[in-house]
Structure formats: structure tokens, C-alpha cells
C-alpha positions in Angstrom: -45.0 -126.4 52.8 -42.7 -125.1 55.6 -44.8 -122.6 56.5 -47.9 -125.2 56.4 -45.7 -127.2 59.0 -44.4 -124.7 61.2 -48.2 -123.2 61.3 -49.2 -127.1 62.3 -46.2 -126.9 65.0 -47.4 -123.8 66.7 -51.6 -124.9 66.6 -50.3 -128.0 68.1 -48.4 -125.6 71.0 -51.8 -123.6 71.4 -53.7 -126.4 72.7 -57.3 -127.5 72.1 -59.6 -126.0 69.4 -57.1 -123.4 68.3 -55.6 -123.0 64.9 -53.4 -120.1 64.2 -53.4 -117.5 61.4 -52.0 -117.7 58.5 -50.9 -115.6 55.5 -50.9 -118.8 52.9 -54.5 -118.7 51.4 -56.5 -119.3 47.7 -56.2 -115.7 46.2 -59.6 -116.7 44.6 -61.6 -117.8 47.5 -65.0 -116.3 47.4 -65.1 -113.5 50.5 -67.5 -114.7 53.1 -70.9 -113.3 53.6 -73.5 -113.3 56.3 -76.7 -114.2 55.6 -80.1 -113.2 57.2 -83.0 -115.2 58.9 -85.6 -114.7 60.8 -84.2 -112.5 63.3 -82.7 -110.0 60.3 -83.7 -106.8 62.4 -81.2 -107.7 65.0 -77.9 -106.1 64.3 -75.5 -108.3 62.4 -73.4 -110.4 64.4 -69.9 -110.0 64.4 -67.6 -112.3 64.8 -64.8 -111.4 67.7 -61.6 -109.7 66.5 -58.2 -111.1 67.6 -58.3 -109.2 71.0 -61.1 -110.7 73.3 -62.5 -108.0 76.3 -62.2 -110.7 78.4 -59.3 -113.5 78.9 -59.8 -116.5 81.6 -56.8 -118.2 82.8 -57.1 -120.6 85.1 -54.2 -121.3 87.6 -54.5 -125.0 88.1 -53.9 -126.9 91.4 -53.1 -130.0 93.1 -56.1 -131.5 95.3 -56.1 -135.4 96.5 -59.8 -135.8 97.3 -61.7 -138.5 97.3 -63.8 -139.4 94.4 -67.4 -141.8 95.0 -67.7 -144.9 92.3 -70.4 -145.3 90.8 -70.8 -141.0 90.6 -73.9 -139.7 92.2 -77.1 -139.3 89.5 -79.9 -137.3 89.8 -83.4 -138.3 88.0 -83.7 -135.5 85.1 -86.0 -133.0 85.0 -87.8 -132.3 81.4 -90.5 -129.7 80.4 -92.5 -128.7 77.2 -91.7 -125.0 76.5 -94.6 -123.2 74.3 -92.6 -120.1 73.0 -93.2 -117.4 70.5 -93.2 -118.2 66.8 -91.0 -115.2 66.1 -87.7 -115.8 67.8 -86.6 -112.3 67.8 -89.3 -111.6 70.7 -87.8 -112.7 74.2 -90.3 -114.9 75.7 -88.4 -114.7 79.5 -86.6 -111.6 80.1 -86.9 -112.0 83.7 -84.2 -114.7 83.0 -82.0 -113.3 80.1 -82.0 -109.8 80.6 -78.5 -109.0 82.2 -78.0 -105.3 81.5 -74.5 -103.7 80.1 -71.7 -105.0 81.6 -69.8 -102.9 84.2 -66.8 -101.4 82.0 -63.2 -102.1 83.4 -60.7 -99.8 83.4 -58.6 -102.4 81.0 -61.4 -102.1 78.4 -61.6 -98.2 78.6 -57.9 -99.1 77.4 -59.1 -101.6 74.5 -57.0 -104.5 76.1 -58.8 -107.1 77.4 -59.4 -107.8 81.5 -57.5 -110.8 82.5 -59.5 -112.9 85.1 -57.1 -115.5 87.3 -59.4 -118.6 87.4 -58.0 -121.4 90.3 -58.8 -124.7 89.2 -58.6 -127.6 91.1 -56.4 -130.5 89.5 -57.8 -133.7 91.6 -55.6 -136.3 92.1 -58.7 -138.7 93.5 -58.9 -141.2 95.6 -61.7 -144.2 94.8 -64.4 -144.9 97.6 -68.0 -146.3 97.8 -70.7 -144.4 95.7 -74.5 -144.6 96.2 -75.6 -147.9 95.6 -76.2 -148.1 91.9 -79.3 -149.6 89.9 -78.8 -153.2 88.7 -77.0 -153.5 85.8 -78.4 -155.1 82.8 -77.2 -158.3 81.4 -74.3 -158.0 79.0 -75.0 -159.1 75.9 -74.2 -162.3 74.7 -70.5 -162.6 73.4 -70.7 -162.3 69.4 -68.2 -164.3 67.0 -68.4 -162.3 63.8 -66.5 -163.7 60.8 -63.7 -162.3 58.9 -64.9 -160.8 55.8 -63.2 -159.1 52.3 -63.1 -155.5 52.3 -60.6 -154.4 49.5 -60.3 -150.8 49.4 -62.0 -148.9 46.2 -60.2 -147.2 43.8 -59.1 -143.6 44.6 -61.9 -140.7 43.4 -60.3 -137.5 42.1 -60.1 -134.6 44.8 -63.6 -132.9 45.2 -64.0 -129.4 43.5 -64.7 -126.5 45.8 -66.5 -123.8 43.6 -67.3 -121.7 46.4 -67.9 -121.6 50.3 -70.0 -118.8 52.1 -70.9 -117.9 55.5 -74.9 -118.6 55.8 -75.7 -118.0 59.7 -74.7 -117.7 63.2 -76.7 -120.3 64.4 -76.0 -120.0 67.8 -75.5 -116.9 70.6 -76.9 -113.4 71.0 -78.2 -112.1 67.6 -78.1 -115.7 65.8 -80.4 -116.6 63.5 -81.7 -119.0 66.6 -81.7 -116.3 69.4 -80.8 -118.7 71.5 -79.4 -116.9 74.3 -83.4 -115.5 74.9 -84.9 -118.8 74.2 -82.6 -121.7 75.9 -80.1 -119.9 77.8 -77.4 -121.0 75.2 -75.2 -118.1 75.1 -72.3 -119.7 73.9 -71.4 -122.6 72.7 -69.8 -125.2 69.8 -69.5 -128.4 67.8 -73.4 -128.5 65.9 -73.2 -132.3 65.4 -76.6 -133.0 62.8 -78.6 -136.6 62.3 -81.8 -137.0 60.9 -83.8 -137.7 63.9 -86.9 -138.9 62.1 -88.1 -138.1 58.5 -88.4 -134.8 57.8 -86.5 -133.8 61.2 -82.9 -133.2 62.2 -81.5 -133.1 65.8 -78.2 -131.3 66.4 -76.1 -131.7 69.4 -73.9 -129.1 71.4 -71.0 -129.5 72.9 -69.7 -127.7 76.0 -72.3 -124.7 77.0 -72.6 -121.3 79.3 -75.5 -119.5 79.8 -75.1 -115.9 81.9 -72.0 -114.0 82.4 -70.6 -115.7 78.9 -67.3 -114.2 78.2 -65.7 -115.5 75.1 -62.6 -117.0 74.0 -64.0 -120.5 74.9 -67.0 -121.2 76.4 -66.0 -119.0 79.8 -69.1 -118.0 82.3 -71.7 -119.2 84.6 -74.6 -122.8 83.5 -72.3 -124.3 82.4 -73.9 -127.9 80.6 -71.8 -129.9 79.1 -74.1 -130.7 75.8 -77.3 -129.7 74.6 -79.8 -130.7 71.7 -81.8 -129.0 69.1 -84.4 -130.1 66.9 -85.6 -128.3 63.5 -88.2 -129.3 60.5 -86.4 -126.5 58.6 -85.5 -127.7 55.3 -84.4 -124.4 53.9 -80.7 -124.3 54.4 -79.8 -121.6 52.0 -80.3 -118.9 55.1 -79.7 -121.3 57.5 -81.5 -123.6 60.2 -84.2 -122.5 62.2 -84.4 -124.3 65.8 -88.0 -125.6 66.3 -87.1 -126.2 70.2 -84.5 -127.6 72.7 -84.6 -130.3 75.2 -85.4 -128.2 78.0 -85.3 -129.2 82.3 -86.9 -125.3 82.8 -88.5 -122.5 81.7 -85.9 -121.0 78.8 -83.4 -123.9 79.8 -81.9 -125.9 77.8 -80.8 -129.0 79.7 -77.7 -131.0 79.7 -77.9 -134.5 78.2 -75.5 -136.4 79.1 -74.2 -135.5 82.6 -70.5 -135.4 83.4 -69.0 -135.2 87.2 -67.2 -132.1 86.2 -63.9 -132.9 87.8 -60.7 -132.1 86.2 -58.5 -135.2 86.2 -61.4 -137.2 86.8 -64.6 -136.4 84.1 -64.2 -132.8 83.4 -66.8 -133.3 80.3 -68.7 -135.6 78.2 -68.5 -134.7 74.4 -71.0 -135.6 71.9 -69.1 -136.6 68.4 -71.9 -138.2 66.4 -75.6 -139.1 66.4 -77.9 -141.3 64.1 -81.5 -142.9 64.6 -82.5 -146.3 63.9 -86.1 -146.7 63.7 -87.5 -144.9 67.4 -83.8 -144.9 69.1 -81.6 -142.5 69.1 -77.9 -143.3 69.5 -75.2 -140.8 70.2 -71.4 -141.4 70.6 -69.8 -139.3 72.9 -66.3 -139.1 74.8 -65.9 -139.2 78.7 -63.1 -136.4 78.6 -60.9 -137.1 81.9 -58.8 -133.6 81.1 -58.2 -130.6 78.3 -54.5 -130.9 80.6 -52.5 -133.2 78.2 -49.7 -133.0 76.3 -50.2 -130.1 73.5 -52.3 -130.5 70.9 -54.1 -133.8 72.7 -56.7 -134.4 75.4 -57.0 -137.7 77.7 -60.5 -139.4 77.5 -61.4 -141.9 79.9 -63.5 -143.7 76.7 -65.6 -143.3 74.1 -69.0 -144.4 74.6 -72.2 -145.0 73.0 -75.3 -143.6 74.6 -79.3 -144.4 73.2 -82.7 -142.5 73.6 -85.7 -144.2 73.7 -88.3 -141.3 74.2 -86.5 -139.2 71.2 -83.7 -137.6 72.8 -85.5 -136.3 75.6 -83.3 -138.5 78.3 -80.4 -140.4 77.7 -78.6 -144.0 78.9 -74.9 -144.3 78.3 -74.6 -147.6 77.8 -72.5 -149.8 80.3 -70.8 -151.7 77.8 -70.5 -149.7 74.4 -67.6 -148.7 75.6 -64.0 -148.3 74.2 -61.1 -147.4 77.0 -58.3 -145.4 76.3 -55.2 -147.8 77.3 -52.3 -145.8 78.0 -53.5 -142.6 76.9 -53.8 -143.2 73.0 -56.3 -145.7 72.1 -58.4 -145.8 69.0 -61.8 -145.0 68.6 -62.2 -142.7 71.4 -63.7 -139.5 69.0 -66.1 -141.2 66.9 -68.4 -140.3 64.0 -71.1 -143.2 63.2 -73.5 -143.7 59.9 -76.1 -146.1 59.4 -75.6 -147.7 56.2 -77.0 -150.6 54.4 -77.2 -153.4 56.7 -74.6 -152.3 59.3 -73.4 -149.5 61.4 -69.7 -147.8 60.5 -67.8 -146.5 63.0 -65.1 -144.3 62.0 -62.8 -142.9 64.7 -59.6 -141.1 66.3 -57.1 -140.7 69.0 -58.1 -138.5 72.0 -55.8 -136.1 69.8 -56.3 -134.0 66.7 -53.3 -135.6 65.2 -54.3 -138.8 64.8 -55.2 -141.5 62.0 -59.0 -142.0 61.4 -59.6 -146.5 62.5 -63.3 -147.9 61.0 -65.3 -150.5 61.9 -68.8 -152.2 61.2 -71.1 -153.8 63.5 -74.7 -155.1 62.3 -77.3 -152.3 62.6 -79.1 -154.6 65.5 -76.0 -155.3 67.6 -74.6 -151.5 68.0 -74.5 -151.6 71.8 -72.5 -155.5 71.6 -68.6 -154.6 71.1 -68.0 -157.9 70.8 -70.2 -158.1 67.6 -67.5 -154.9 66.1 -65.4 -155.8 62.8 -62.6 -153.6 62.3 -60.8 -152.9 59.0 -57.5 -154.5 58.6 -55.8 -155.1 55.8 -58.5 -155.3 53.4 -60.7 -157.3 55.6 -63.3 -156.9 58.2 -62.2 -158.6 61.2 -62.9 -158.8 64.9 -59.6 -160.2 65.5 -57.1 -157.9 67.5 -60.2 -155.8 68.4 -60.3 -152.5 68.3 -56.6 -151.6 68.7 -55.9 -153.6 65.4 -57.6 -151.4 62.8 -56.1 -150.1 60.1 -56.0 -146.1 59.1 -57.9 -145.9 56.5 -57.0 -141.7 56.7 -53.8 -140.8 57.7 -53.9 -137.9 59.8 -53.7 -135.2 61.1 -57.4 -135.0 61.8 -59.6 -133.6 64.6 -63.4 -133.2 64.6 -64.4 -135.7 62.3 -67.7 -135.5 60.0 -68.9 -138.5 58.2 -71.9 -139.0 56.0 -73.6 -141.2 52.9 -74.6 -138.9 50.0 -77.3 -141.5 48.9 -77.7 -139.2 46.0 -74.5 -139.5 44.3 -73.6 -143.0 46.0 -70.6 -141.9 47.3 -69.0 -141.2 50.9 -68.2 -137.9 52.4 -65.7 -137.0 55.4 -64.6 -133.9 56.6 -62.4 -133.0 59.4 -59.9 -130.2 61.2 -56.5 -130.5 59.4 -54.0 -129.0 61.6 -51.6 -129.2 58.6 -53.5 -127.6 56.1 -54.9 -125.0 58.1 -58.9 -125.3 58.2 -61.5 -127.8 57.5 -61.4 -130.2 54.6 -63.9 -132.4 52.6 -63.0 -136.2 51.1 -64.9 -138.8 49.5 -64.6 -141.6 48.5 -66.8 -144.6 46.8 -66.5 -146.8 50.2 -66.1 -146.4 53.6 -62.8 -147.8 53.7 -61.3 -145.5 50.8 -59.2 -145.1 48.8 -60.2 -142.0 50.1 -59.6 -138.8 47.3 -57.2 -136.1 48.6 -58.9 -133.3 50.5 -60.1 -129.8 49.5 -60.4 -127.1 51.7 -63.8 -126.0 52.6 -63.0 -123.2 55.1 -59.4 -121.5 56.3 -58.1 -120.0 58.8 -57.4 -116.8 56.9 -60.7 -116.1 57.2 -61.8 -117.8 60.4 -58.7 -117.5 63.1 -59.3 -120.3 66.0 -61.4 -122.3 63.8 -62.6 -126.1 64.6 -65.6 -128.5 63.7 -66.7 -128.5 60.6 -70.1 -131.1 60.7 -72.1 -131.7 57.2 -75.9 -131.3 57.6 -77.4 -134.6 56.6 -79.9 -132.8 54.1 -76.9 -131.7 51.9 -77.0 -132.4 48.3 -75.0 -133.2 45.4 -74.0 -129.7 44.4 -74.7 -128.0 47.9 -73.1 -128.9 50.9 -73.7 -127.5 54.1 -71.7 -128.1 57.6 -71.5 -126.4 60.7 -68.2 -124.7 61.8 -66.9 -123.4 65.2 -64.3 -120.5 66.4 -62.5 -120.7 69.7 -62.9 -116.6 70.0 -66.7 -116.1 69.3 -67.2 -119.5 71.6 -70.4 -120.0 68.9 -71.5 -122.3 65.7 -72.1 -120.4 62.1 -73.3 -122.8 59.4 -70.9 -122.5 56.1 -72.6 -123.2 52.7 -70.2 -124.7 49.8 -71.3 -125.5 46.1 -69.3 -128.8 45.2 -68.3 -130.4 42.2 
């Protein structure tokens, strides 16, 4: 337990997306494999050892400068990319084809070539933007009722038979090549929803293209997320992409556009996605700075943003929104499933420490945060608002994954446990718990510098399938765990 602590302690020191080592692990986990796909003649990939050939630190700072409200916007640009069915033939090398890299006289050494980044830390000053689009009408102010919700009795703690390494799904020499065929050279998160029947969608977080240097998504096109589609229903050697949103030839374009200014918007971070009939919703967090305290990040708010031409271009909605008040508000890093009648919200901090809050909102009212319930107390209630919800997880948790196993009737969450060094899996027999103590699905003796964890919504009883990330290969790799 100490040592589980103290580890906790120093990954909180460490900063964002990184967990450190440590020698406490299950003598009898299975040993990780990697499996093959369709690119199985390209040389394995390898995930990055513990000294990187490259290491970015920026040197941060202080600029005033003045900031324009509403932010600039561009119209987006989208094209239909036909590519090769085999996606170990490079359909643009004009594009992708950067040559060796010029060797430094650090790497001749094997340490790795530090590069001194300045980074402006803007302290801005608000003036007039371009004059904005009409807003629409708010919607009308909803008065839900308070409702029961006693929590369910507690199910025993899953059993993990077995977890296995499937695919790199993302990078140079995935499964995906999707360095040749979007310009994705690194990247993280994975974030799955069943987009329409028979189709999943999965959402990227931060993304480089050219000159990608890992730890951390370091290098040049740089979008801040990206989205995938796939019919693949094969997920024993992992998920093939069918295609990306693309803006160009081989490009993958951003989504959901941030202004890119630290201390202002430095990012905008998917966290779920889900469809309801031809929309496509996606929460996401407006990321003001990685610059906080340790172990946290400041959001501006969480969001909700829709697609109504399936994911192609995106709205962020002006008022499914959920500010973050003094720096710690709930609900600003959201997971959200469709169930039954109603939407459930389950969210955290702007921290991976934090509680996990969860609320309901009626499936046709998801964009009216007035029409929210929150859990409290075993009830649903709108009263208090968002701040008022109850924990129905105590934390720590970052990178939360939620899903409805429709199969087995029963709830499914995983999430980053700082504490228990790696990703864990809970369920529980309603959304607001009892939830079952968690099991780990994947450790940091095995994958230093690891984050995410997202369950593919085609998982089964028995097989379960999320997507991790690593701070030092900067990429995703889909796991593959046999439950119960």
C-alpha cells in the first residue's frame, strides 16, 4: 500500500498522462503479445523504451496580448479520399515520405537530443472579434422533477482471466498505417460509439503529422482531434479504419477547432461520443492550459458538440455547456451513454484525481442543461445543479470509459487509477452503483506512461476490448481482455 501511494504521489508530480513504473505487479499476468493485421509484412512495432531520441521542453513565457471574442472561424474544408484497399501501399508519398532523419551527435551517444521549445504563456486581454453569426434561441428553461434513484446493491469485483496486446492501431507500422493514409503520425485517446448500425466512429485526441518526435505528441500539423470510421467487426486482431474525415488529400482534418493559445484555449479534447438516430453528439473539454497545479489541467468547460451530416463537420453547441468555477468544477471530462429513455452523463474534475458526478437528461433534451438531473442522495434532482451531485465513484480517476453491456444487463466503467497504477474495469447493475471494486485490466509494469483505456462498444460478455495510450510511443494499441 505504501508503495501504491508514494507511486500515486510521484505520477501526480509528473504531470499529465504520465504514470510511473512500478515493481508491484500480478506474478500471473498473462505476458503481452502483439498481434498482426493487415499490414503484417511491416516490421513489428515497437513500443519506445524508457529513453526517447528526442525530448521537447518547452521554456514557457509571459506575453499580455490581446485576445478577439468571439475567436476567428474559418468555413471547413472536407473531401472524399478514394484510397487503396490494402493499407500497407502508400497512396501519397509525395506527402509522407520524409527520408531518415539527420542523426545528432547526442543519438550517436544513445541519449536523447534535448530541443528547448519557447512557449508563449498569454496573459490576454479581451477585445472585439469578427462579428459572429446569430445565435440561436436558447431553449426553453426545463423544470424536471425530483425522482428516486436508490443505489443497487454492490456486484462482486469483475474477474480478469487475461489481457493481451491486439494492435497498434495508430502510427507508422499500425495495423491502420495511418501515418501514409491521413497524416496521423502520432496520436492518443481512441474514444469508440457506434455511429450507425454496423459502424463505429473513434475519436483522437491531440495529433502531429511530420517531424513527429515522441514522448507526447511533439512535431509539426498539429490538429487537435481527429475521427475514424470502421465496419470492422473482427476485433480479435484488431480494428481496421475504413477512412477519416479528411480537409485534403491524405489529411485527416481537425474537428473541433481550438484557438491554440496557452492560457487561453490551448486544445479542445474529445471525452465521449454516441448517436441518436442521424446526430452525432460528442462531449469534449475546452482545455485553457496542461500548466496547472500537478497532476490537474484547467478547462474553460466542458461542452457538448452535434453532427448532423455524420461527423463530417461539427457545432459546439452555445449552451451545452458546463463552466469550470474556480478551477474545480464537476463535469468538465465527461463520458455519455444513451440508455433507455435518457442520456447519462458521468463526469470528473479537470483533474485525474477526482470523484466521477452523474446525471440524466431525456434523450430529446441533451443540448437543454436546464432539463439535467443530477444524482444526489439517492435521487435524481435538478436542484443545486450541476455542482450538487453526488460521487457515485470515489476517485482517483482520469480518462473515464463508460458503457451498457446490453448483453449481460449490466454497467461497465473503466478509468486511469493513479493509485492503483494502470487502467481498471467496474460494473455495476445501475448507473449510479453500488459500483463493484475495480480489477486491473492493464499496468504500468508492462506499459510505463500509460493513460486511456476506452471499451469498444462491440465488446461482449466474455471479451472485452478498449483502447489504451502511452505518453512515450505518443500512439493508441487496442488491449483485448477475457472477463468473467
Amino acid at each position: 500500500m505504501q508503495k501504491r501511494i508514494l507511486a500515486a504521489l510521484l505520477s501526480v508530480a509528473l504531470g499529465a498522462g504520465v504514470i510511473v513504473s512500478s515493481n508491484e505487479g500480478d506474478a500471473h499476468a498473462e505476458p503481452t503479445r502483439v498481434g498482426s493485421g493487415p499490414c503484417s509484412t511491416d516490421p513489428k512495432p515497437v513500443h519506445v523504451g524508457p529513453i526517447p531520441k528526442t525530448l521537447e521542453m518547452p521554456i514557457q513565457y509571459p506575453v499580455i496580448s490581446p485576445v478577439p471574442y468571439p475567436a476567428p472561424t474559418t468555413a471547413p474544408v472536407r473531401i472524399q479520399t478514394d484510397l487503396p484497399a490494402d493499407p500497407c501501399t502508400d497512396p501519397c508519398p509525395d506527402l509522407t515520405d520524409e527520408g531518415p532523419a539527420p542523426q545528432s551527435l547526442a543519438g550517436l551517444l544513445g541519449l536523447p537530443e534535448l530541443i528547448l521549445k519557447p512557449q508563449p504563456f498569454v496573459f490576454g486581454i479581451p477585445v472585439p472579434g469578427p462579428q459572429p453569426d446569430p445565435l440561436p434561441s436558447p431553449p426553453e428553461n426545463a423544470t424536471p422533477a425530483v425522482d428516486p434513484a436508490p443505489r443497487s446493491p454492490a456486484r462482486a469485483t469483475p474477474r480478469v482471466r487475461e489481457v493481451v496486446e491486439i494492435s497498434k492501431q495508430t502510427g507508422a507500422h499500425s495495423i491502420n498505417r495511418t501515418d501514409k493514409r491521413w497524416q496521423v503520425y502520432g496520436t492518443d485517446l481512441g474514444i469508440m460509439w457506434e455511429s450507425k448500425p454496423g459502424e463505429i466512429a473513434t475519436a483522437f485526441g491531440d495529433t502531429v503529422g511530420r517531424g513527429f518526435h515522441p514522448p507526447g505528441g511533439m512535431g509539426g500539423d498539429w490538429r487537435s482531434n481527429v475521427l475514424a470510421f470502421s465496419t470492422d467487426s473482427e476485433l480479435s486482431d484488431g480494428v481496421s479504419y475504413d477512412s477519416m474525415v479528411t480537409d485534403s488529400r491524405c489529411h485527416a482534418a481537425e474537428l473541433l477547432s481550438s484557438r491554440k493559445i496557452d492560457n487561453v484555449e490551448i486544445t479542445t479534447i474529445p471525452t465521449s461520443g454516441f448517436a441518436i438516430g442521424d446526430r452525432q453528439y460528442m462531449s469534449y473539454m475546452s482545455m485553457r492550459t496542461w500548466s496547472s497545479l500537478p497532476g490537474t489541467f484547467f478547462t474553460n468547460h466542458g461542452g457538448i458538440a452535434y453532427s448532423d451530416d455524420h461527423g463530417q463537420t461539427w457545432t459546439k453547441d452555445p449552451f451545452a455547456k458546463w463552466d469550470n468555477i474556480f478551477g474545480l468544477s464537476k463535469f468538465q471530462v465527461s463520458a455519455m451513454v444513451p440508455q433507455g429513455d435518457y442520456v447519462y452523463m458521468f463526469g470528473t474534475p479537470p483533474t485525474r484525481l477526482g470523484d466521477v458526478g452523474l446525471a440524466r437528461v431525456p434523450k430529446d433534451q441533451v443540448l437543454n442543461t436546464s432539463a439535467y438531473q443530477y444524482w444526489s442522495n439517492d435521487s435524481w434532482t435538478p436542484v443545486g445543479g450541476f455542482e450538487a451531485a453526488s460521487p457515485v465513484v470515489t476517485g482517483p480517476v482520469g480518462e473515464l470509459s463508460v458503457r451498457y453491456d446490453s448483453s449481460r444487463n449490466v454497467w461497465q466503467m473503466s478509468y486511469l487509477d493513479t493509485a492503483r497504477l494502470g487502467i481498471v474495469l467496474r460494473e455495476s447493475d445501475s448507473p449510479q452503483g453500488l459500483w463493484s471494486e475495480p480489477a486491473q485490466l492493464v499496468s504500468v509494469t508492462q506499459y510505463p506512461q500509460l493513460y486511456g483505456g476506452f471499451i469498444h462498444p462491440w465488446s461482449t460478455g466474455e471479451d472485452l476490448y478498449l483502447n489504451i495510450s502511452t505518453w512515450n510511443d505518443y500512439n493508441v494499441y487496442m488491449m483485448g481482455a477475457k472477463i468473467g
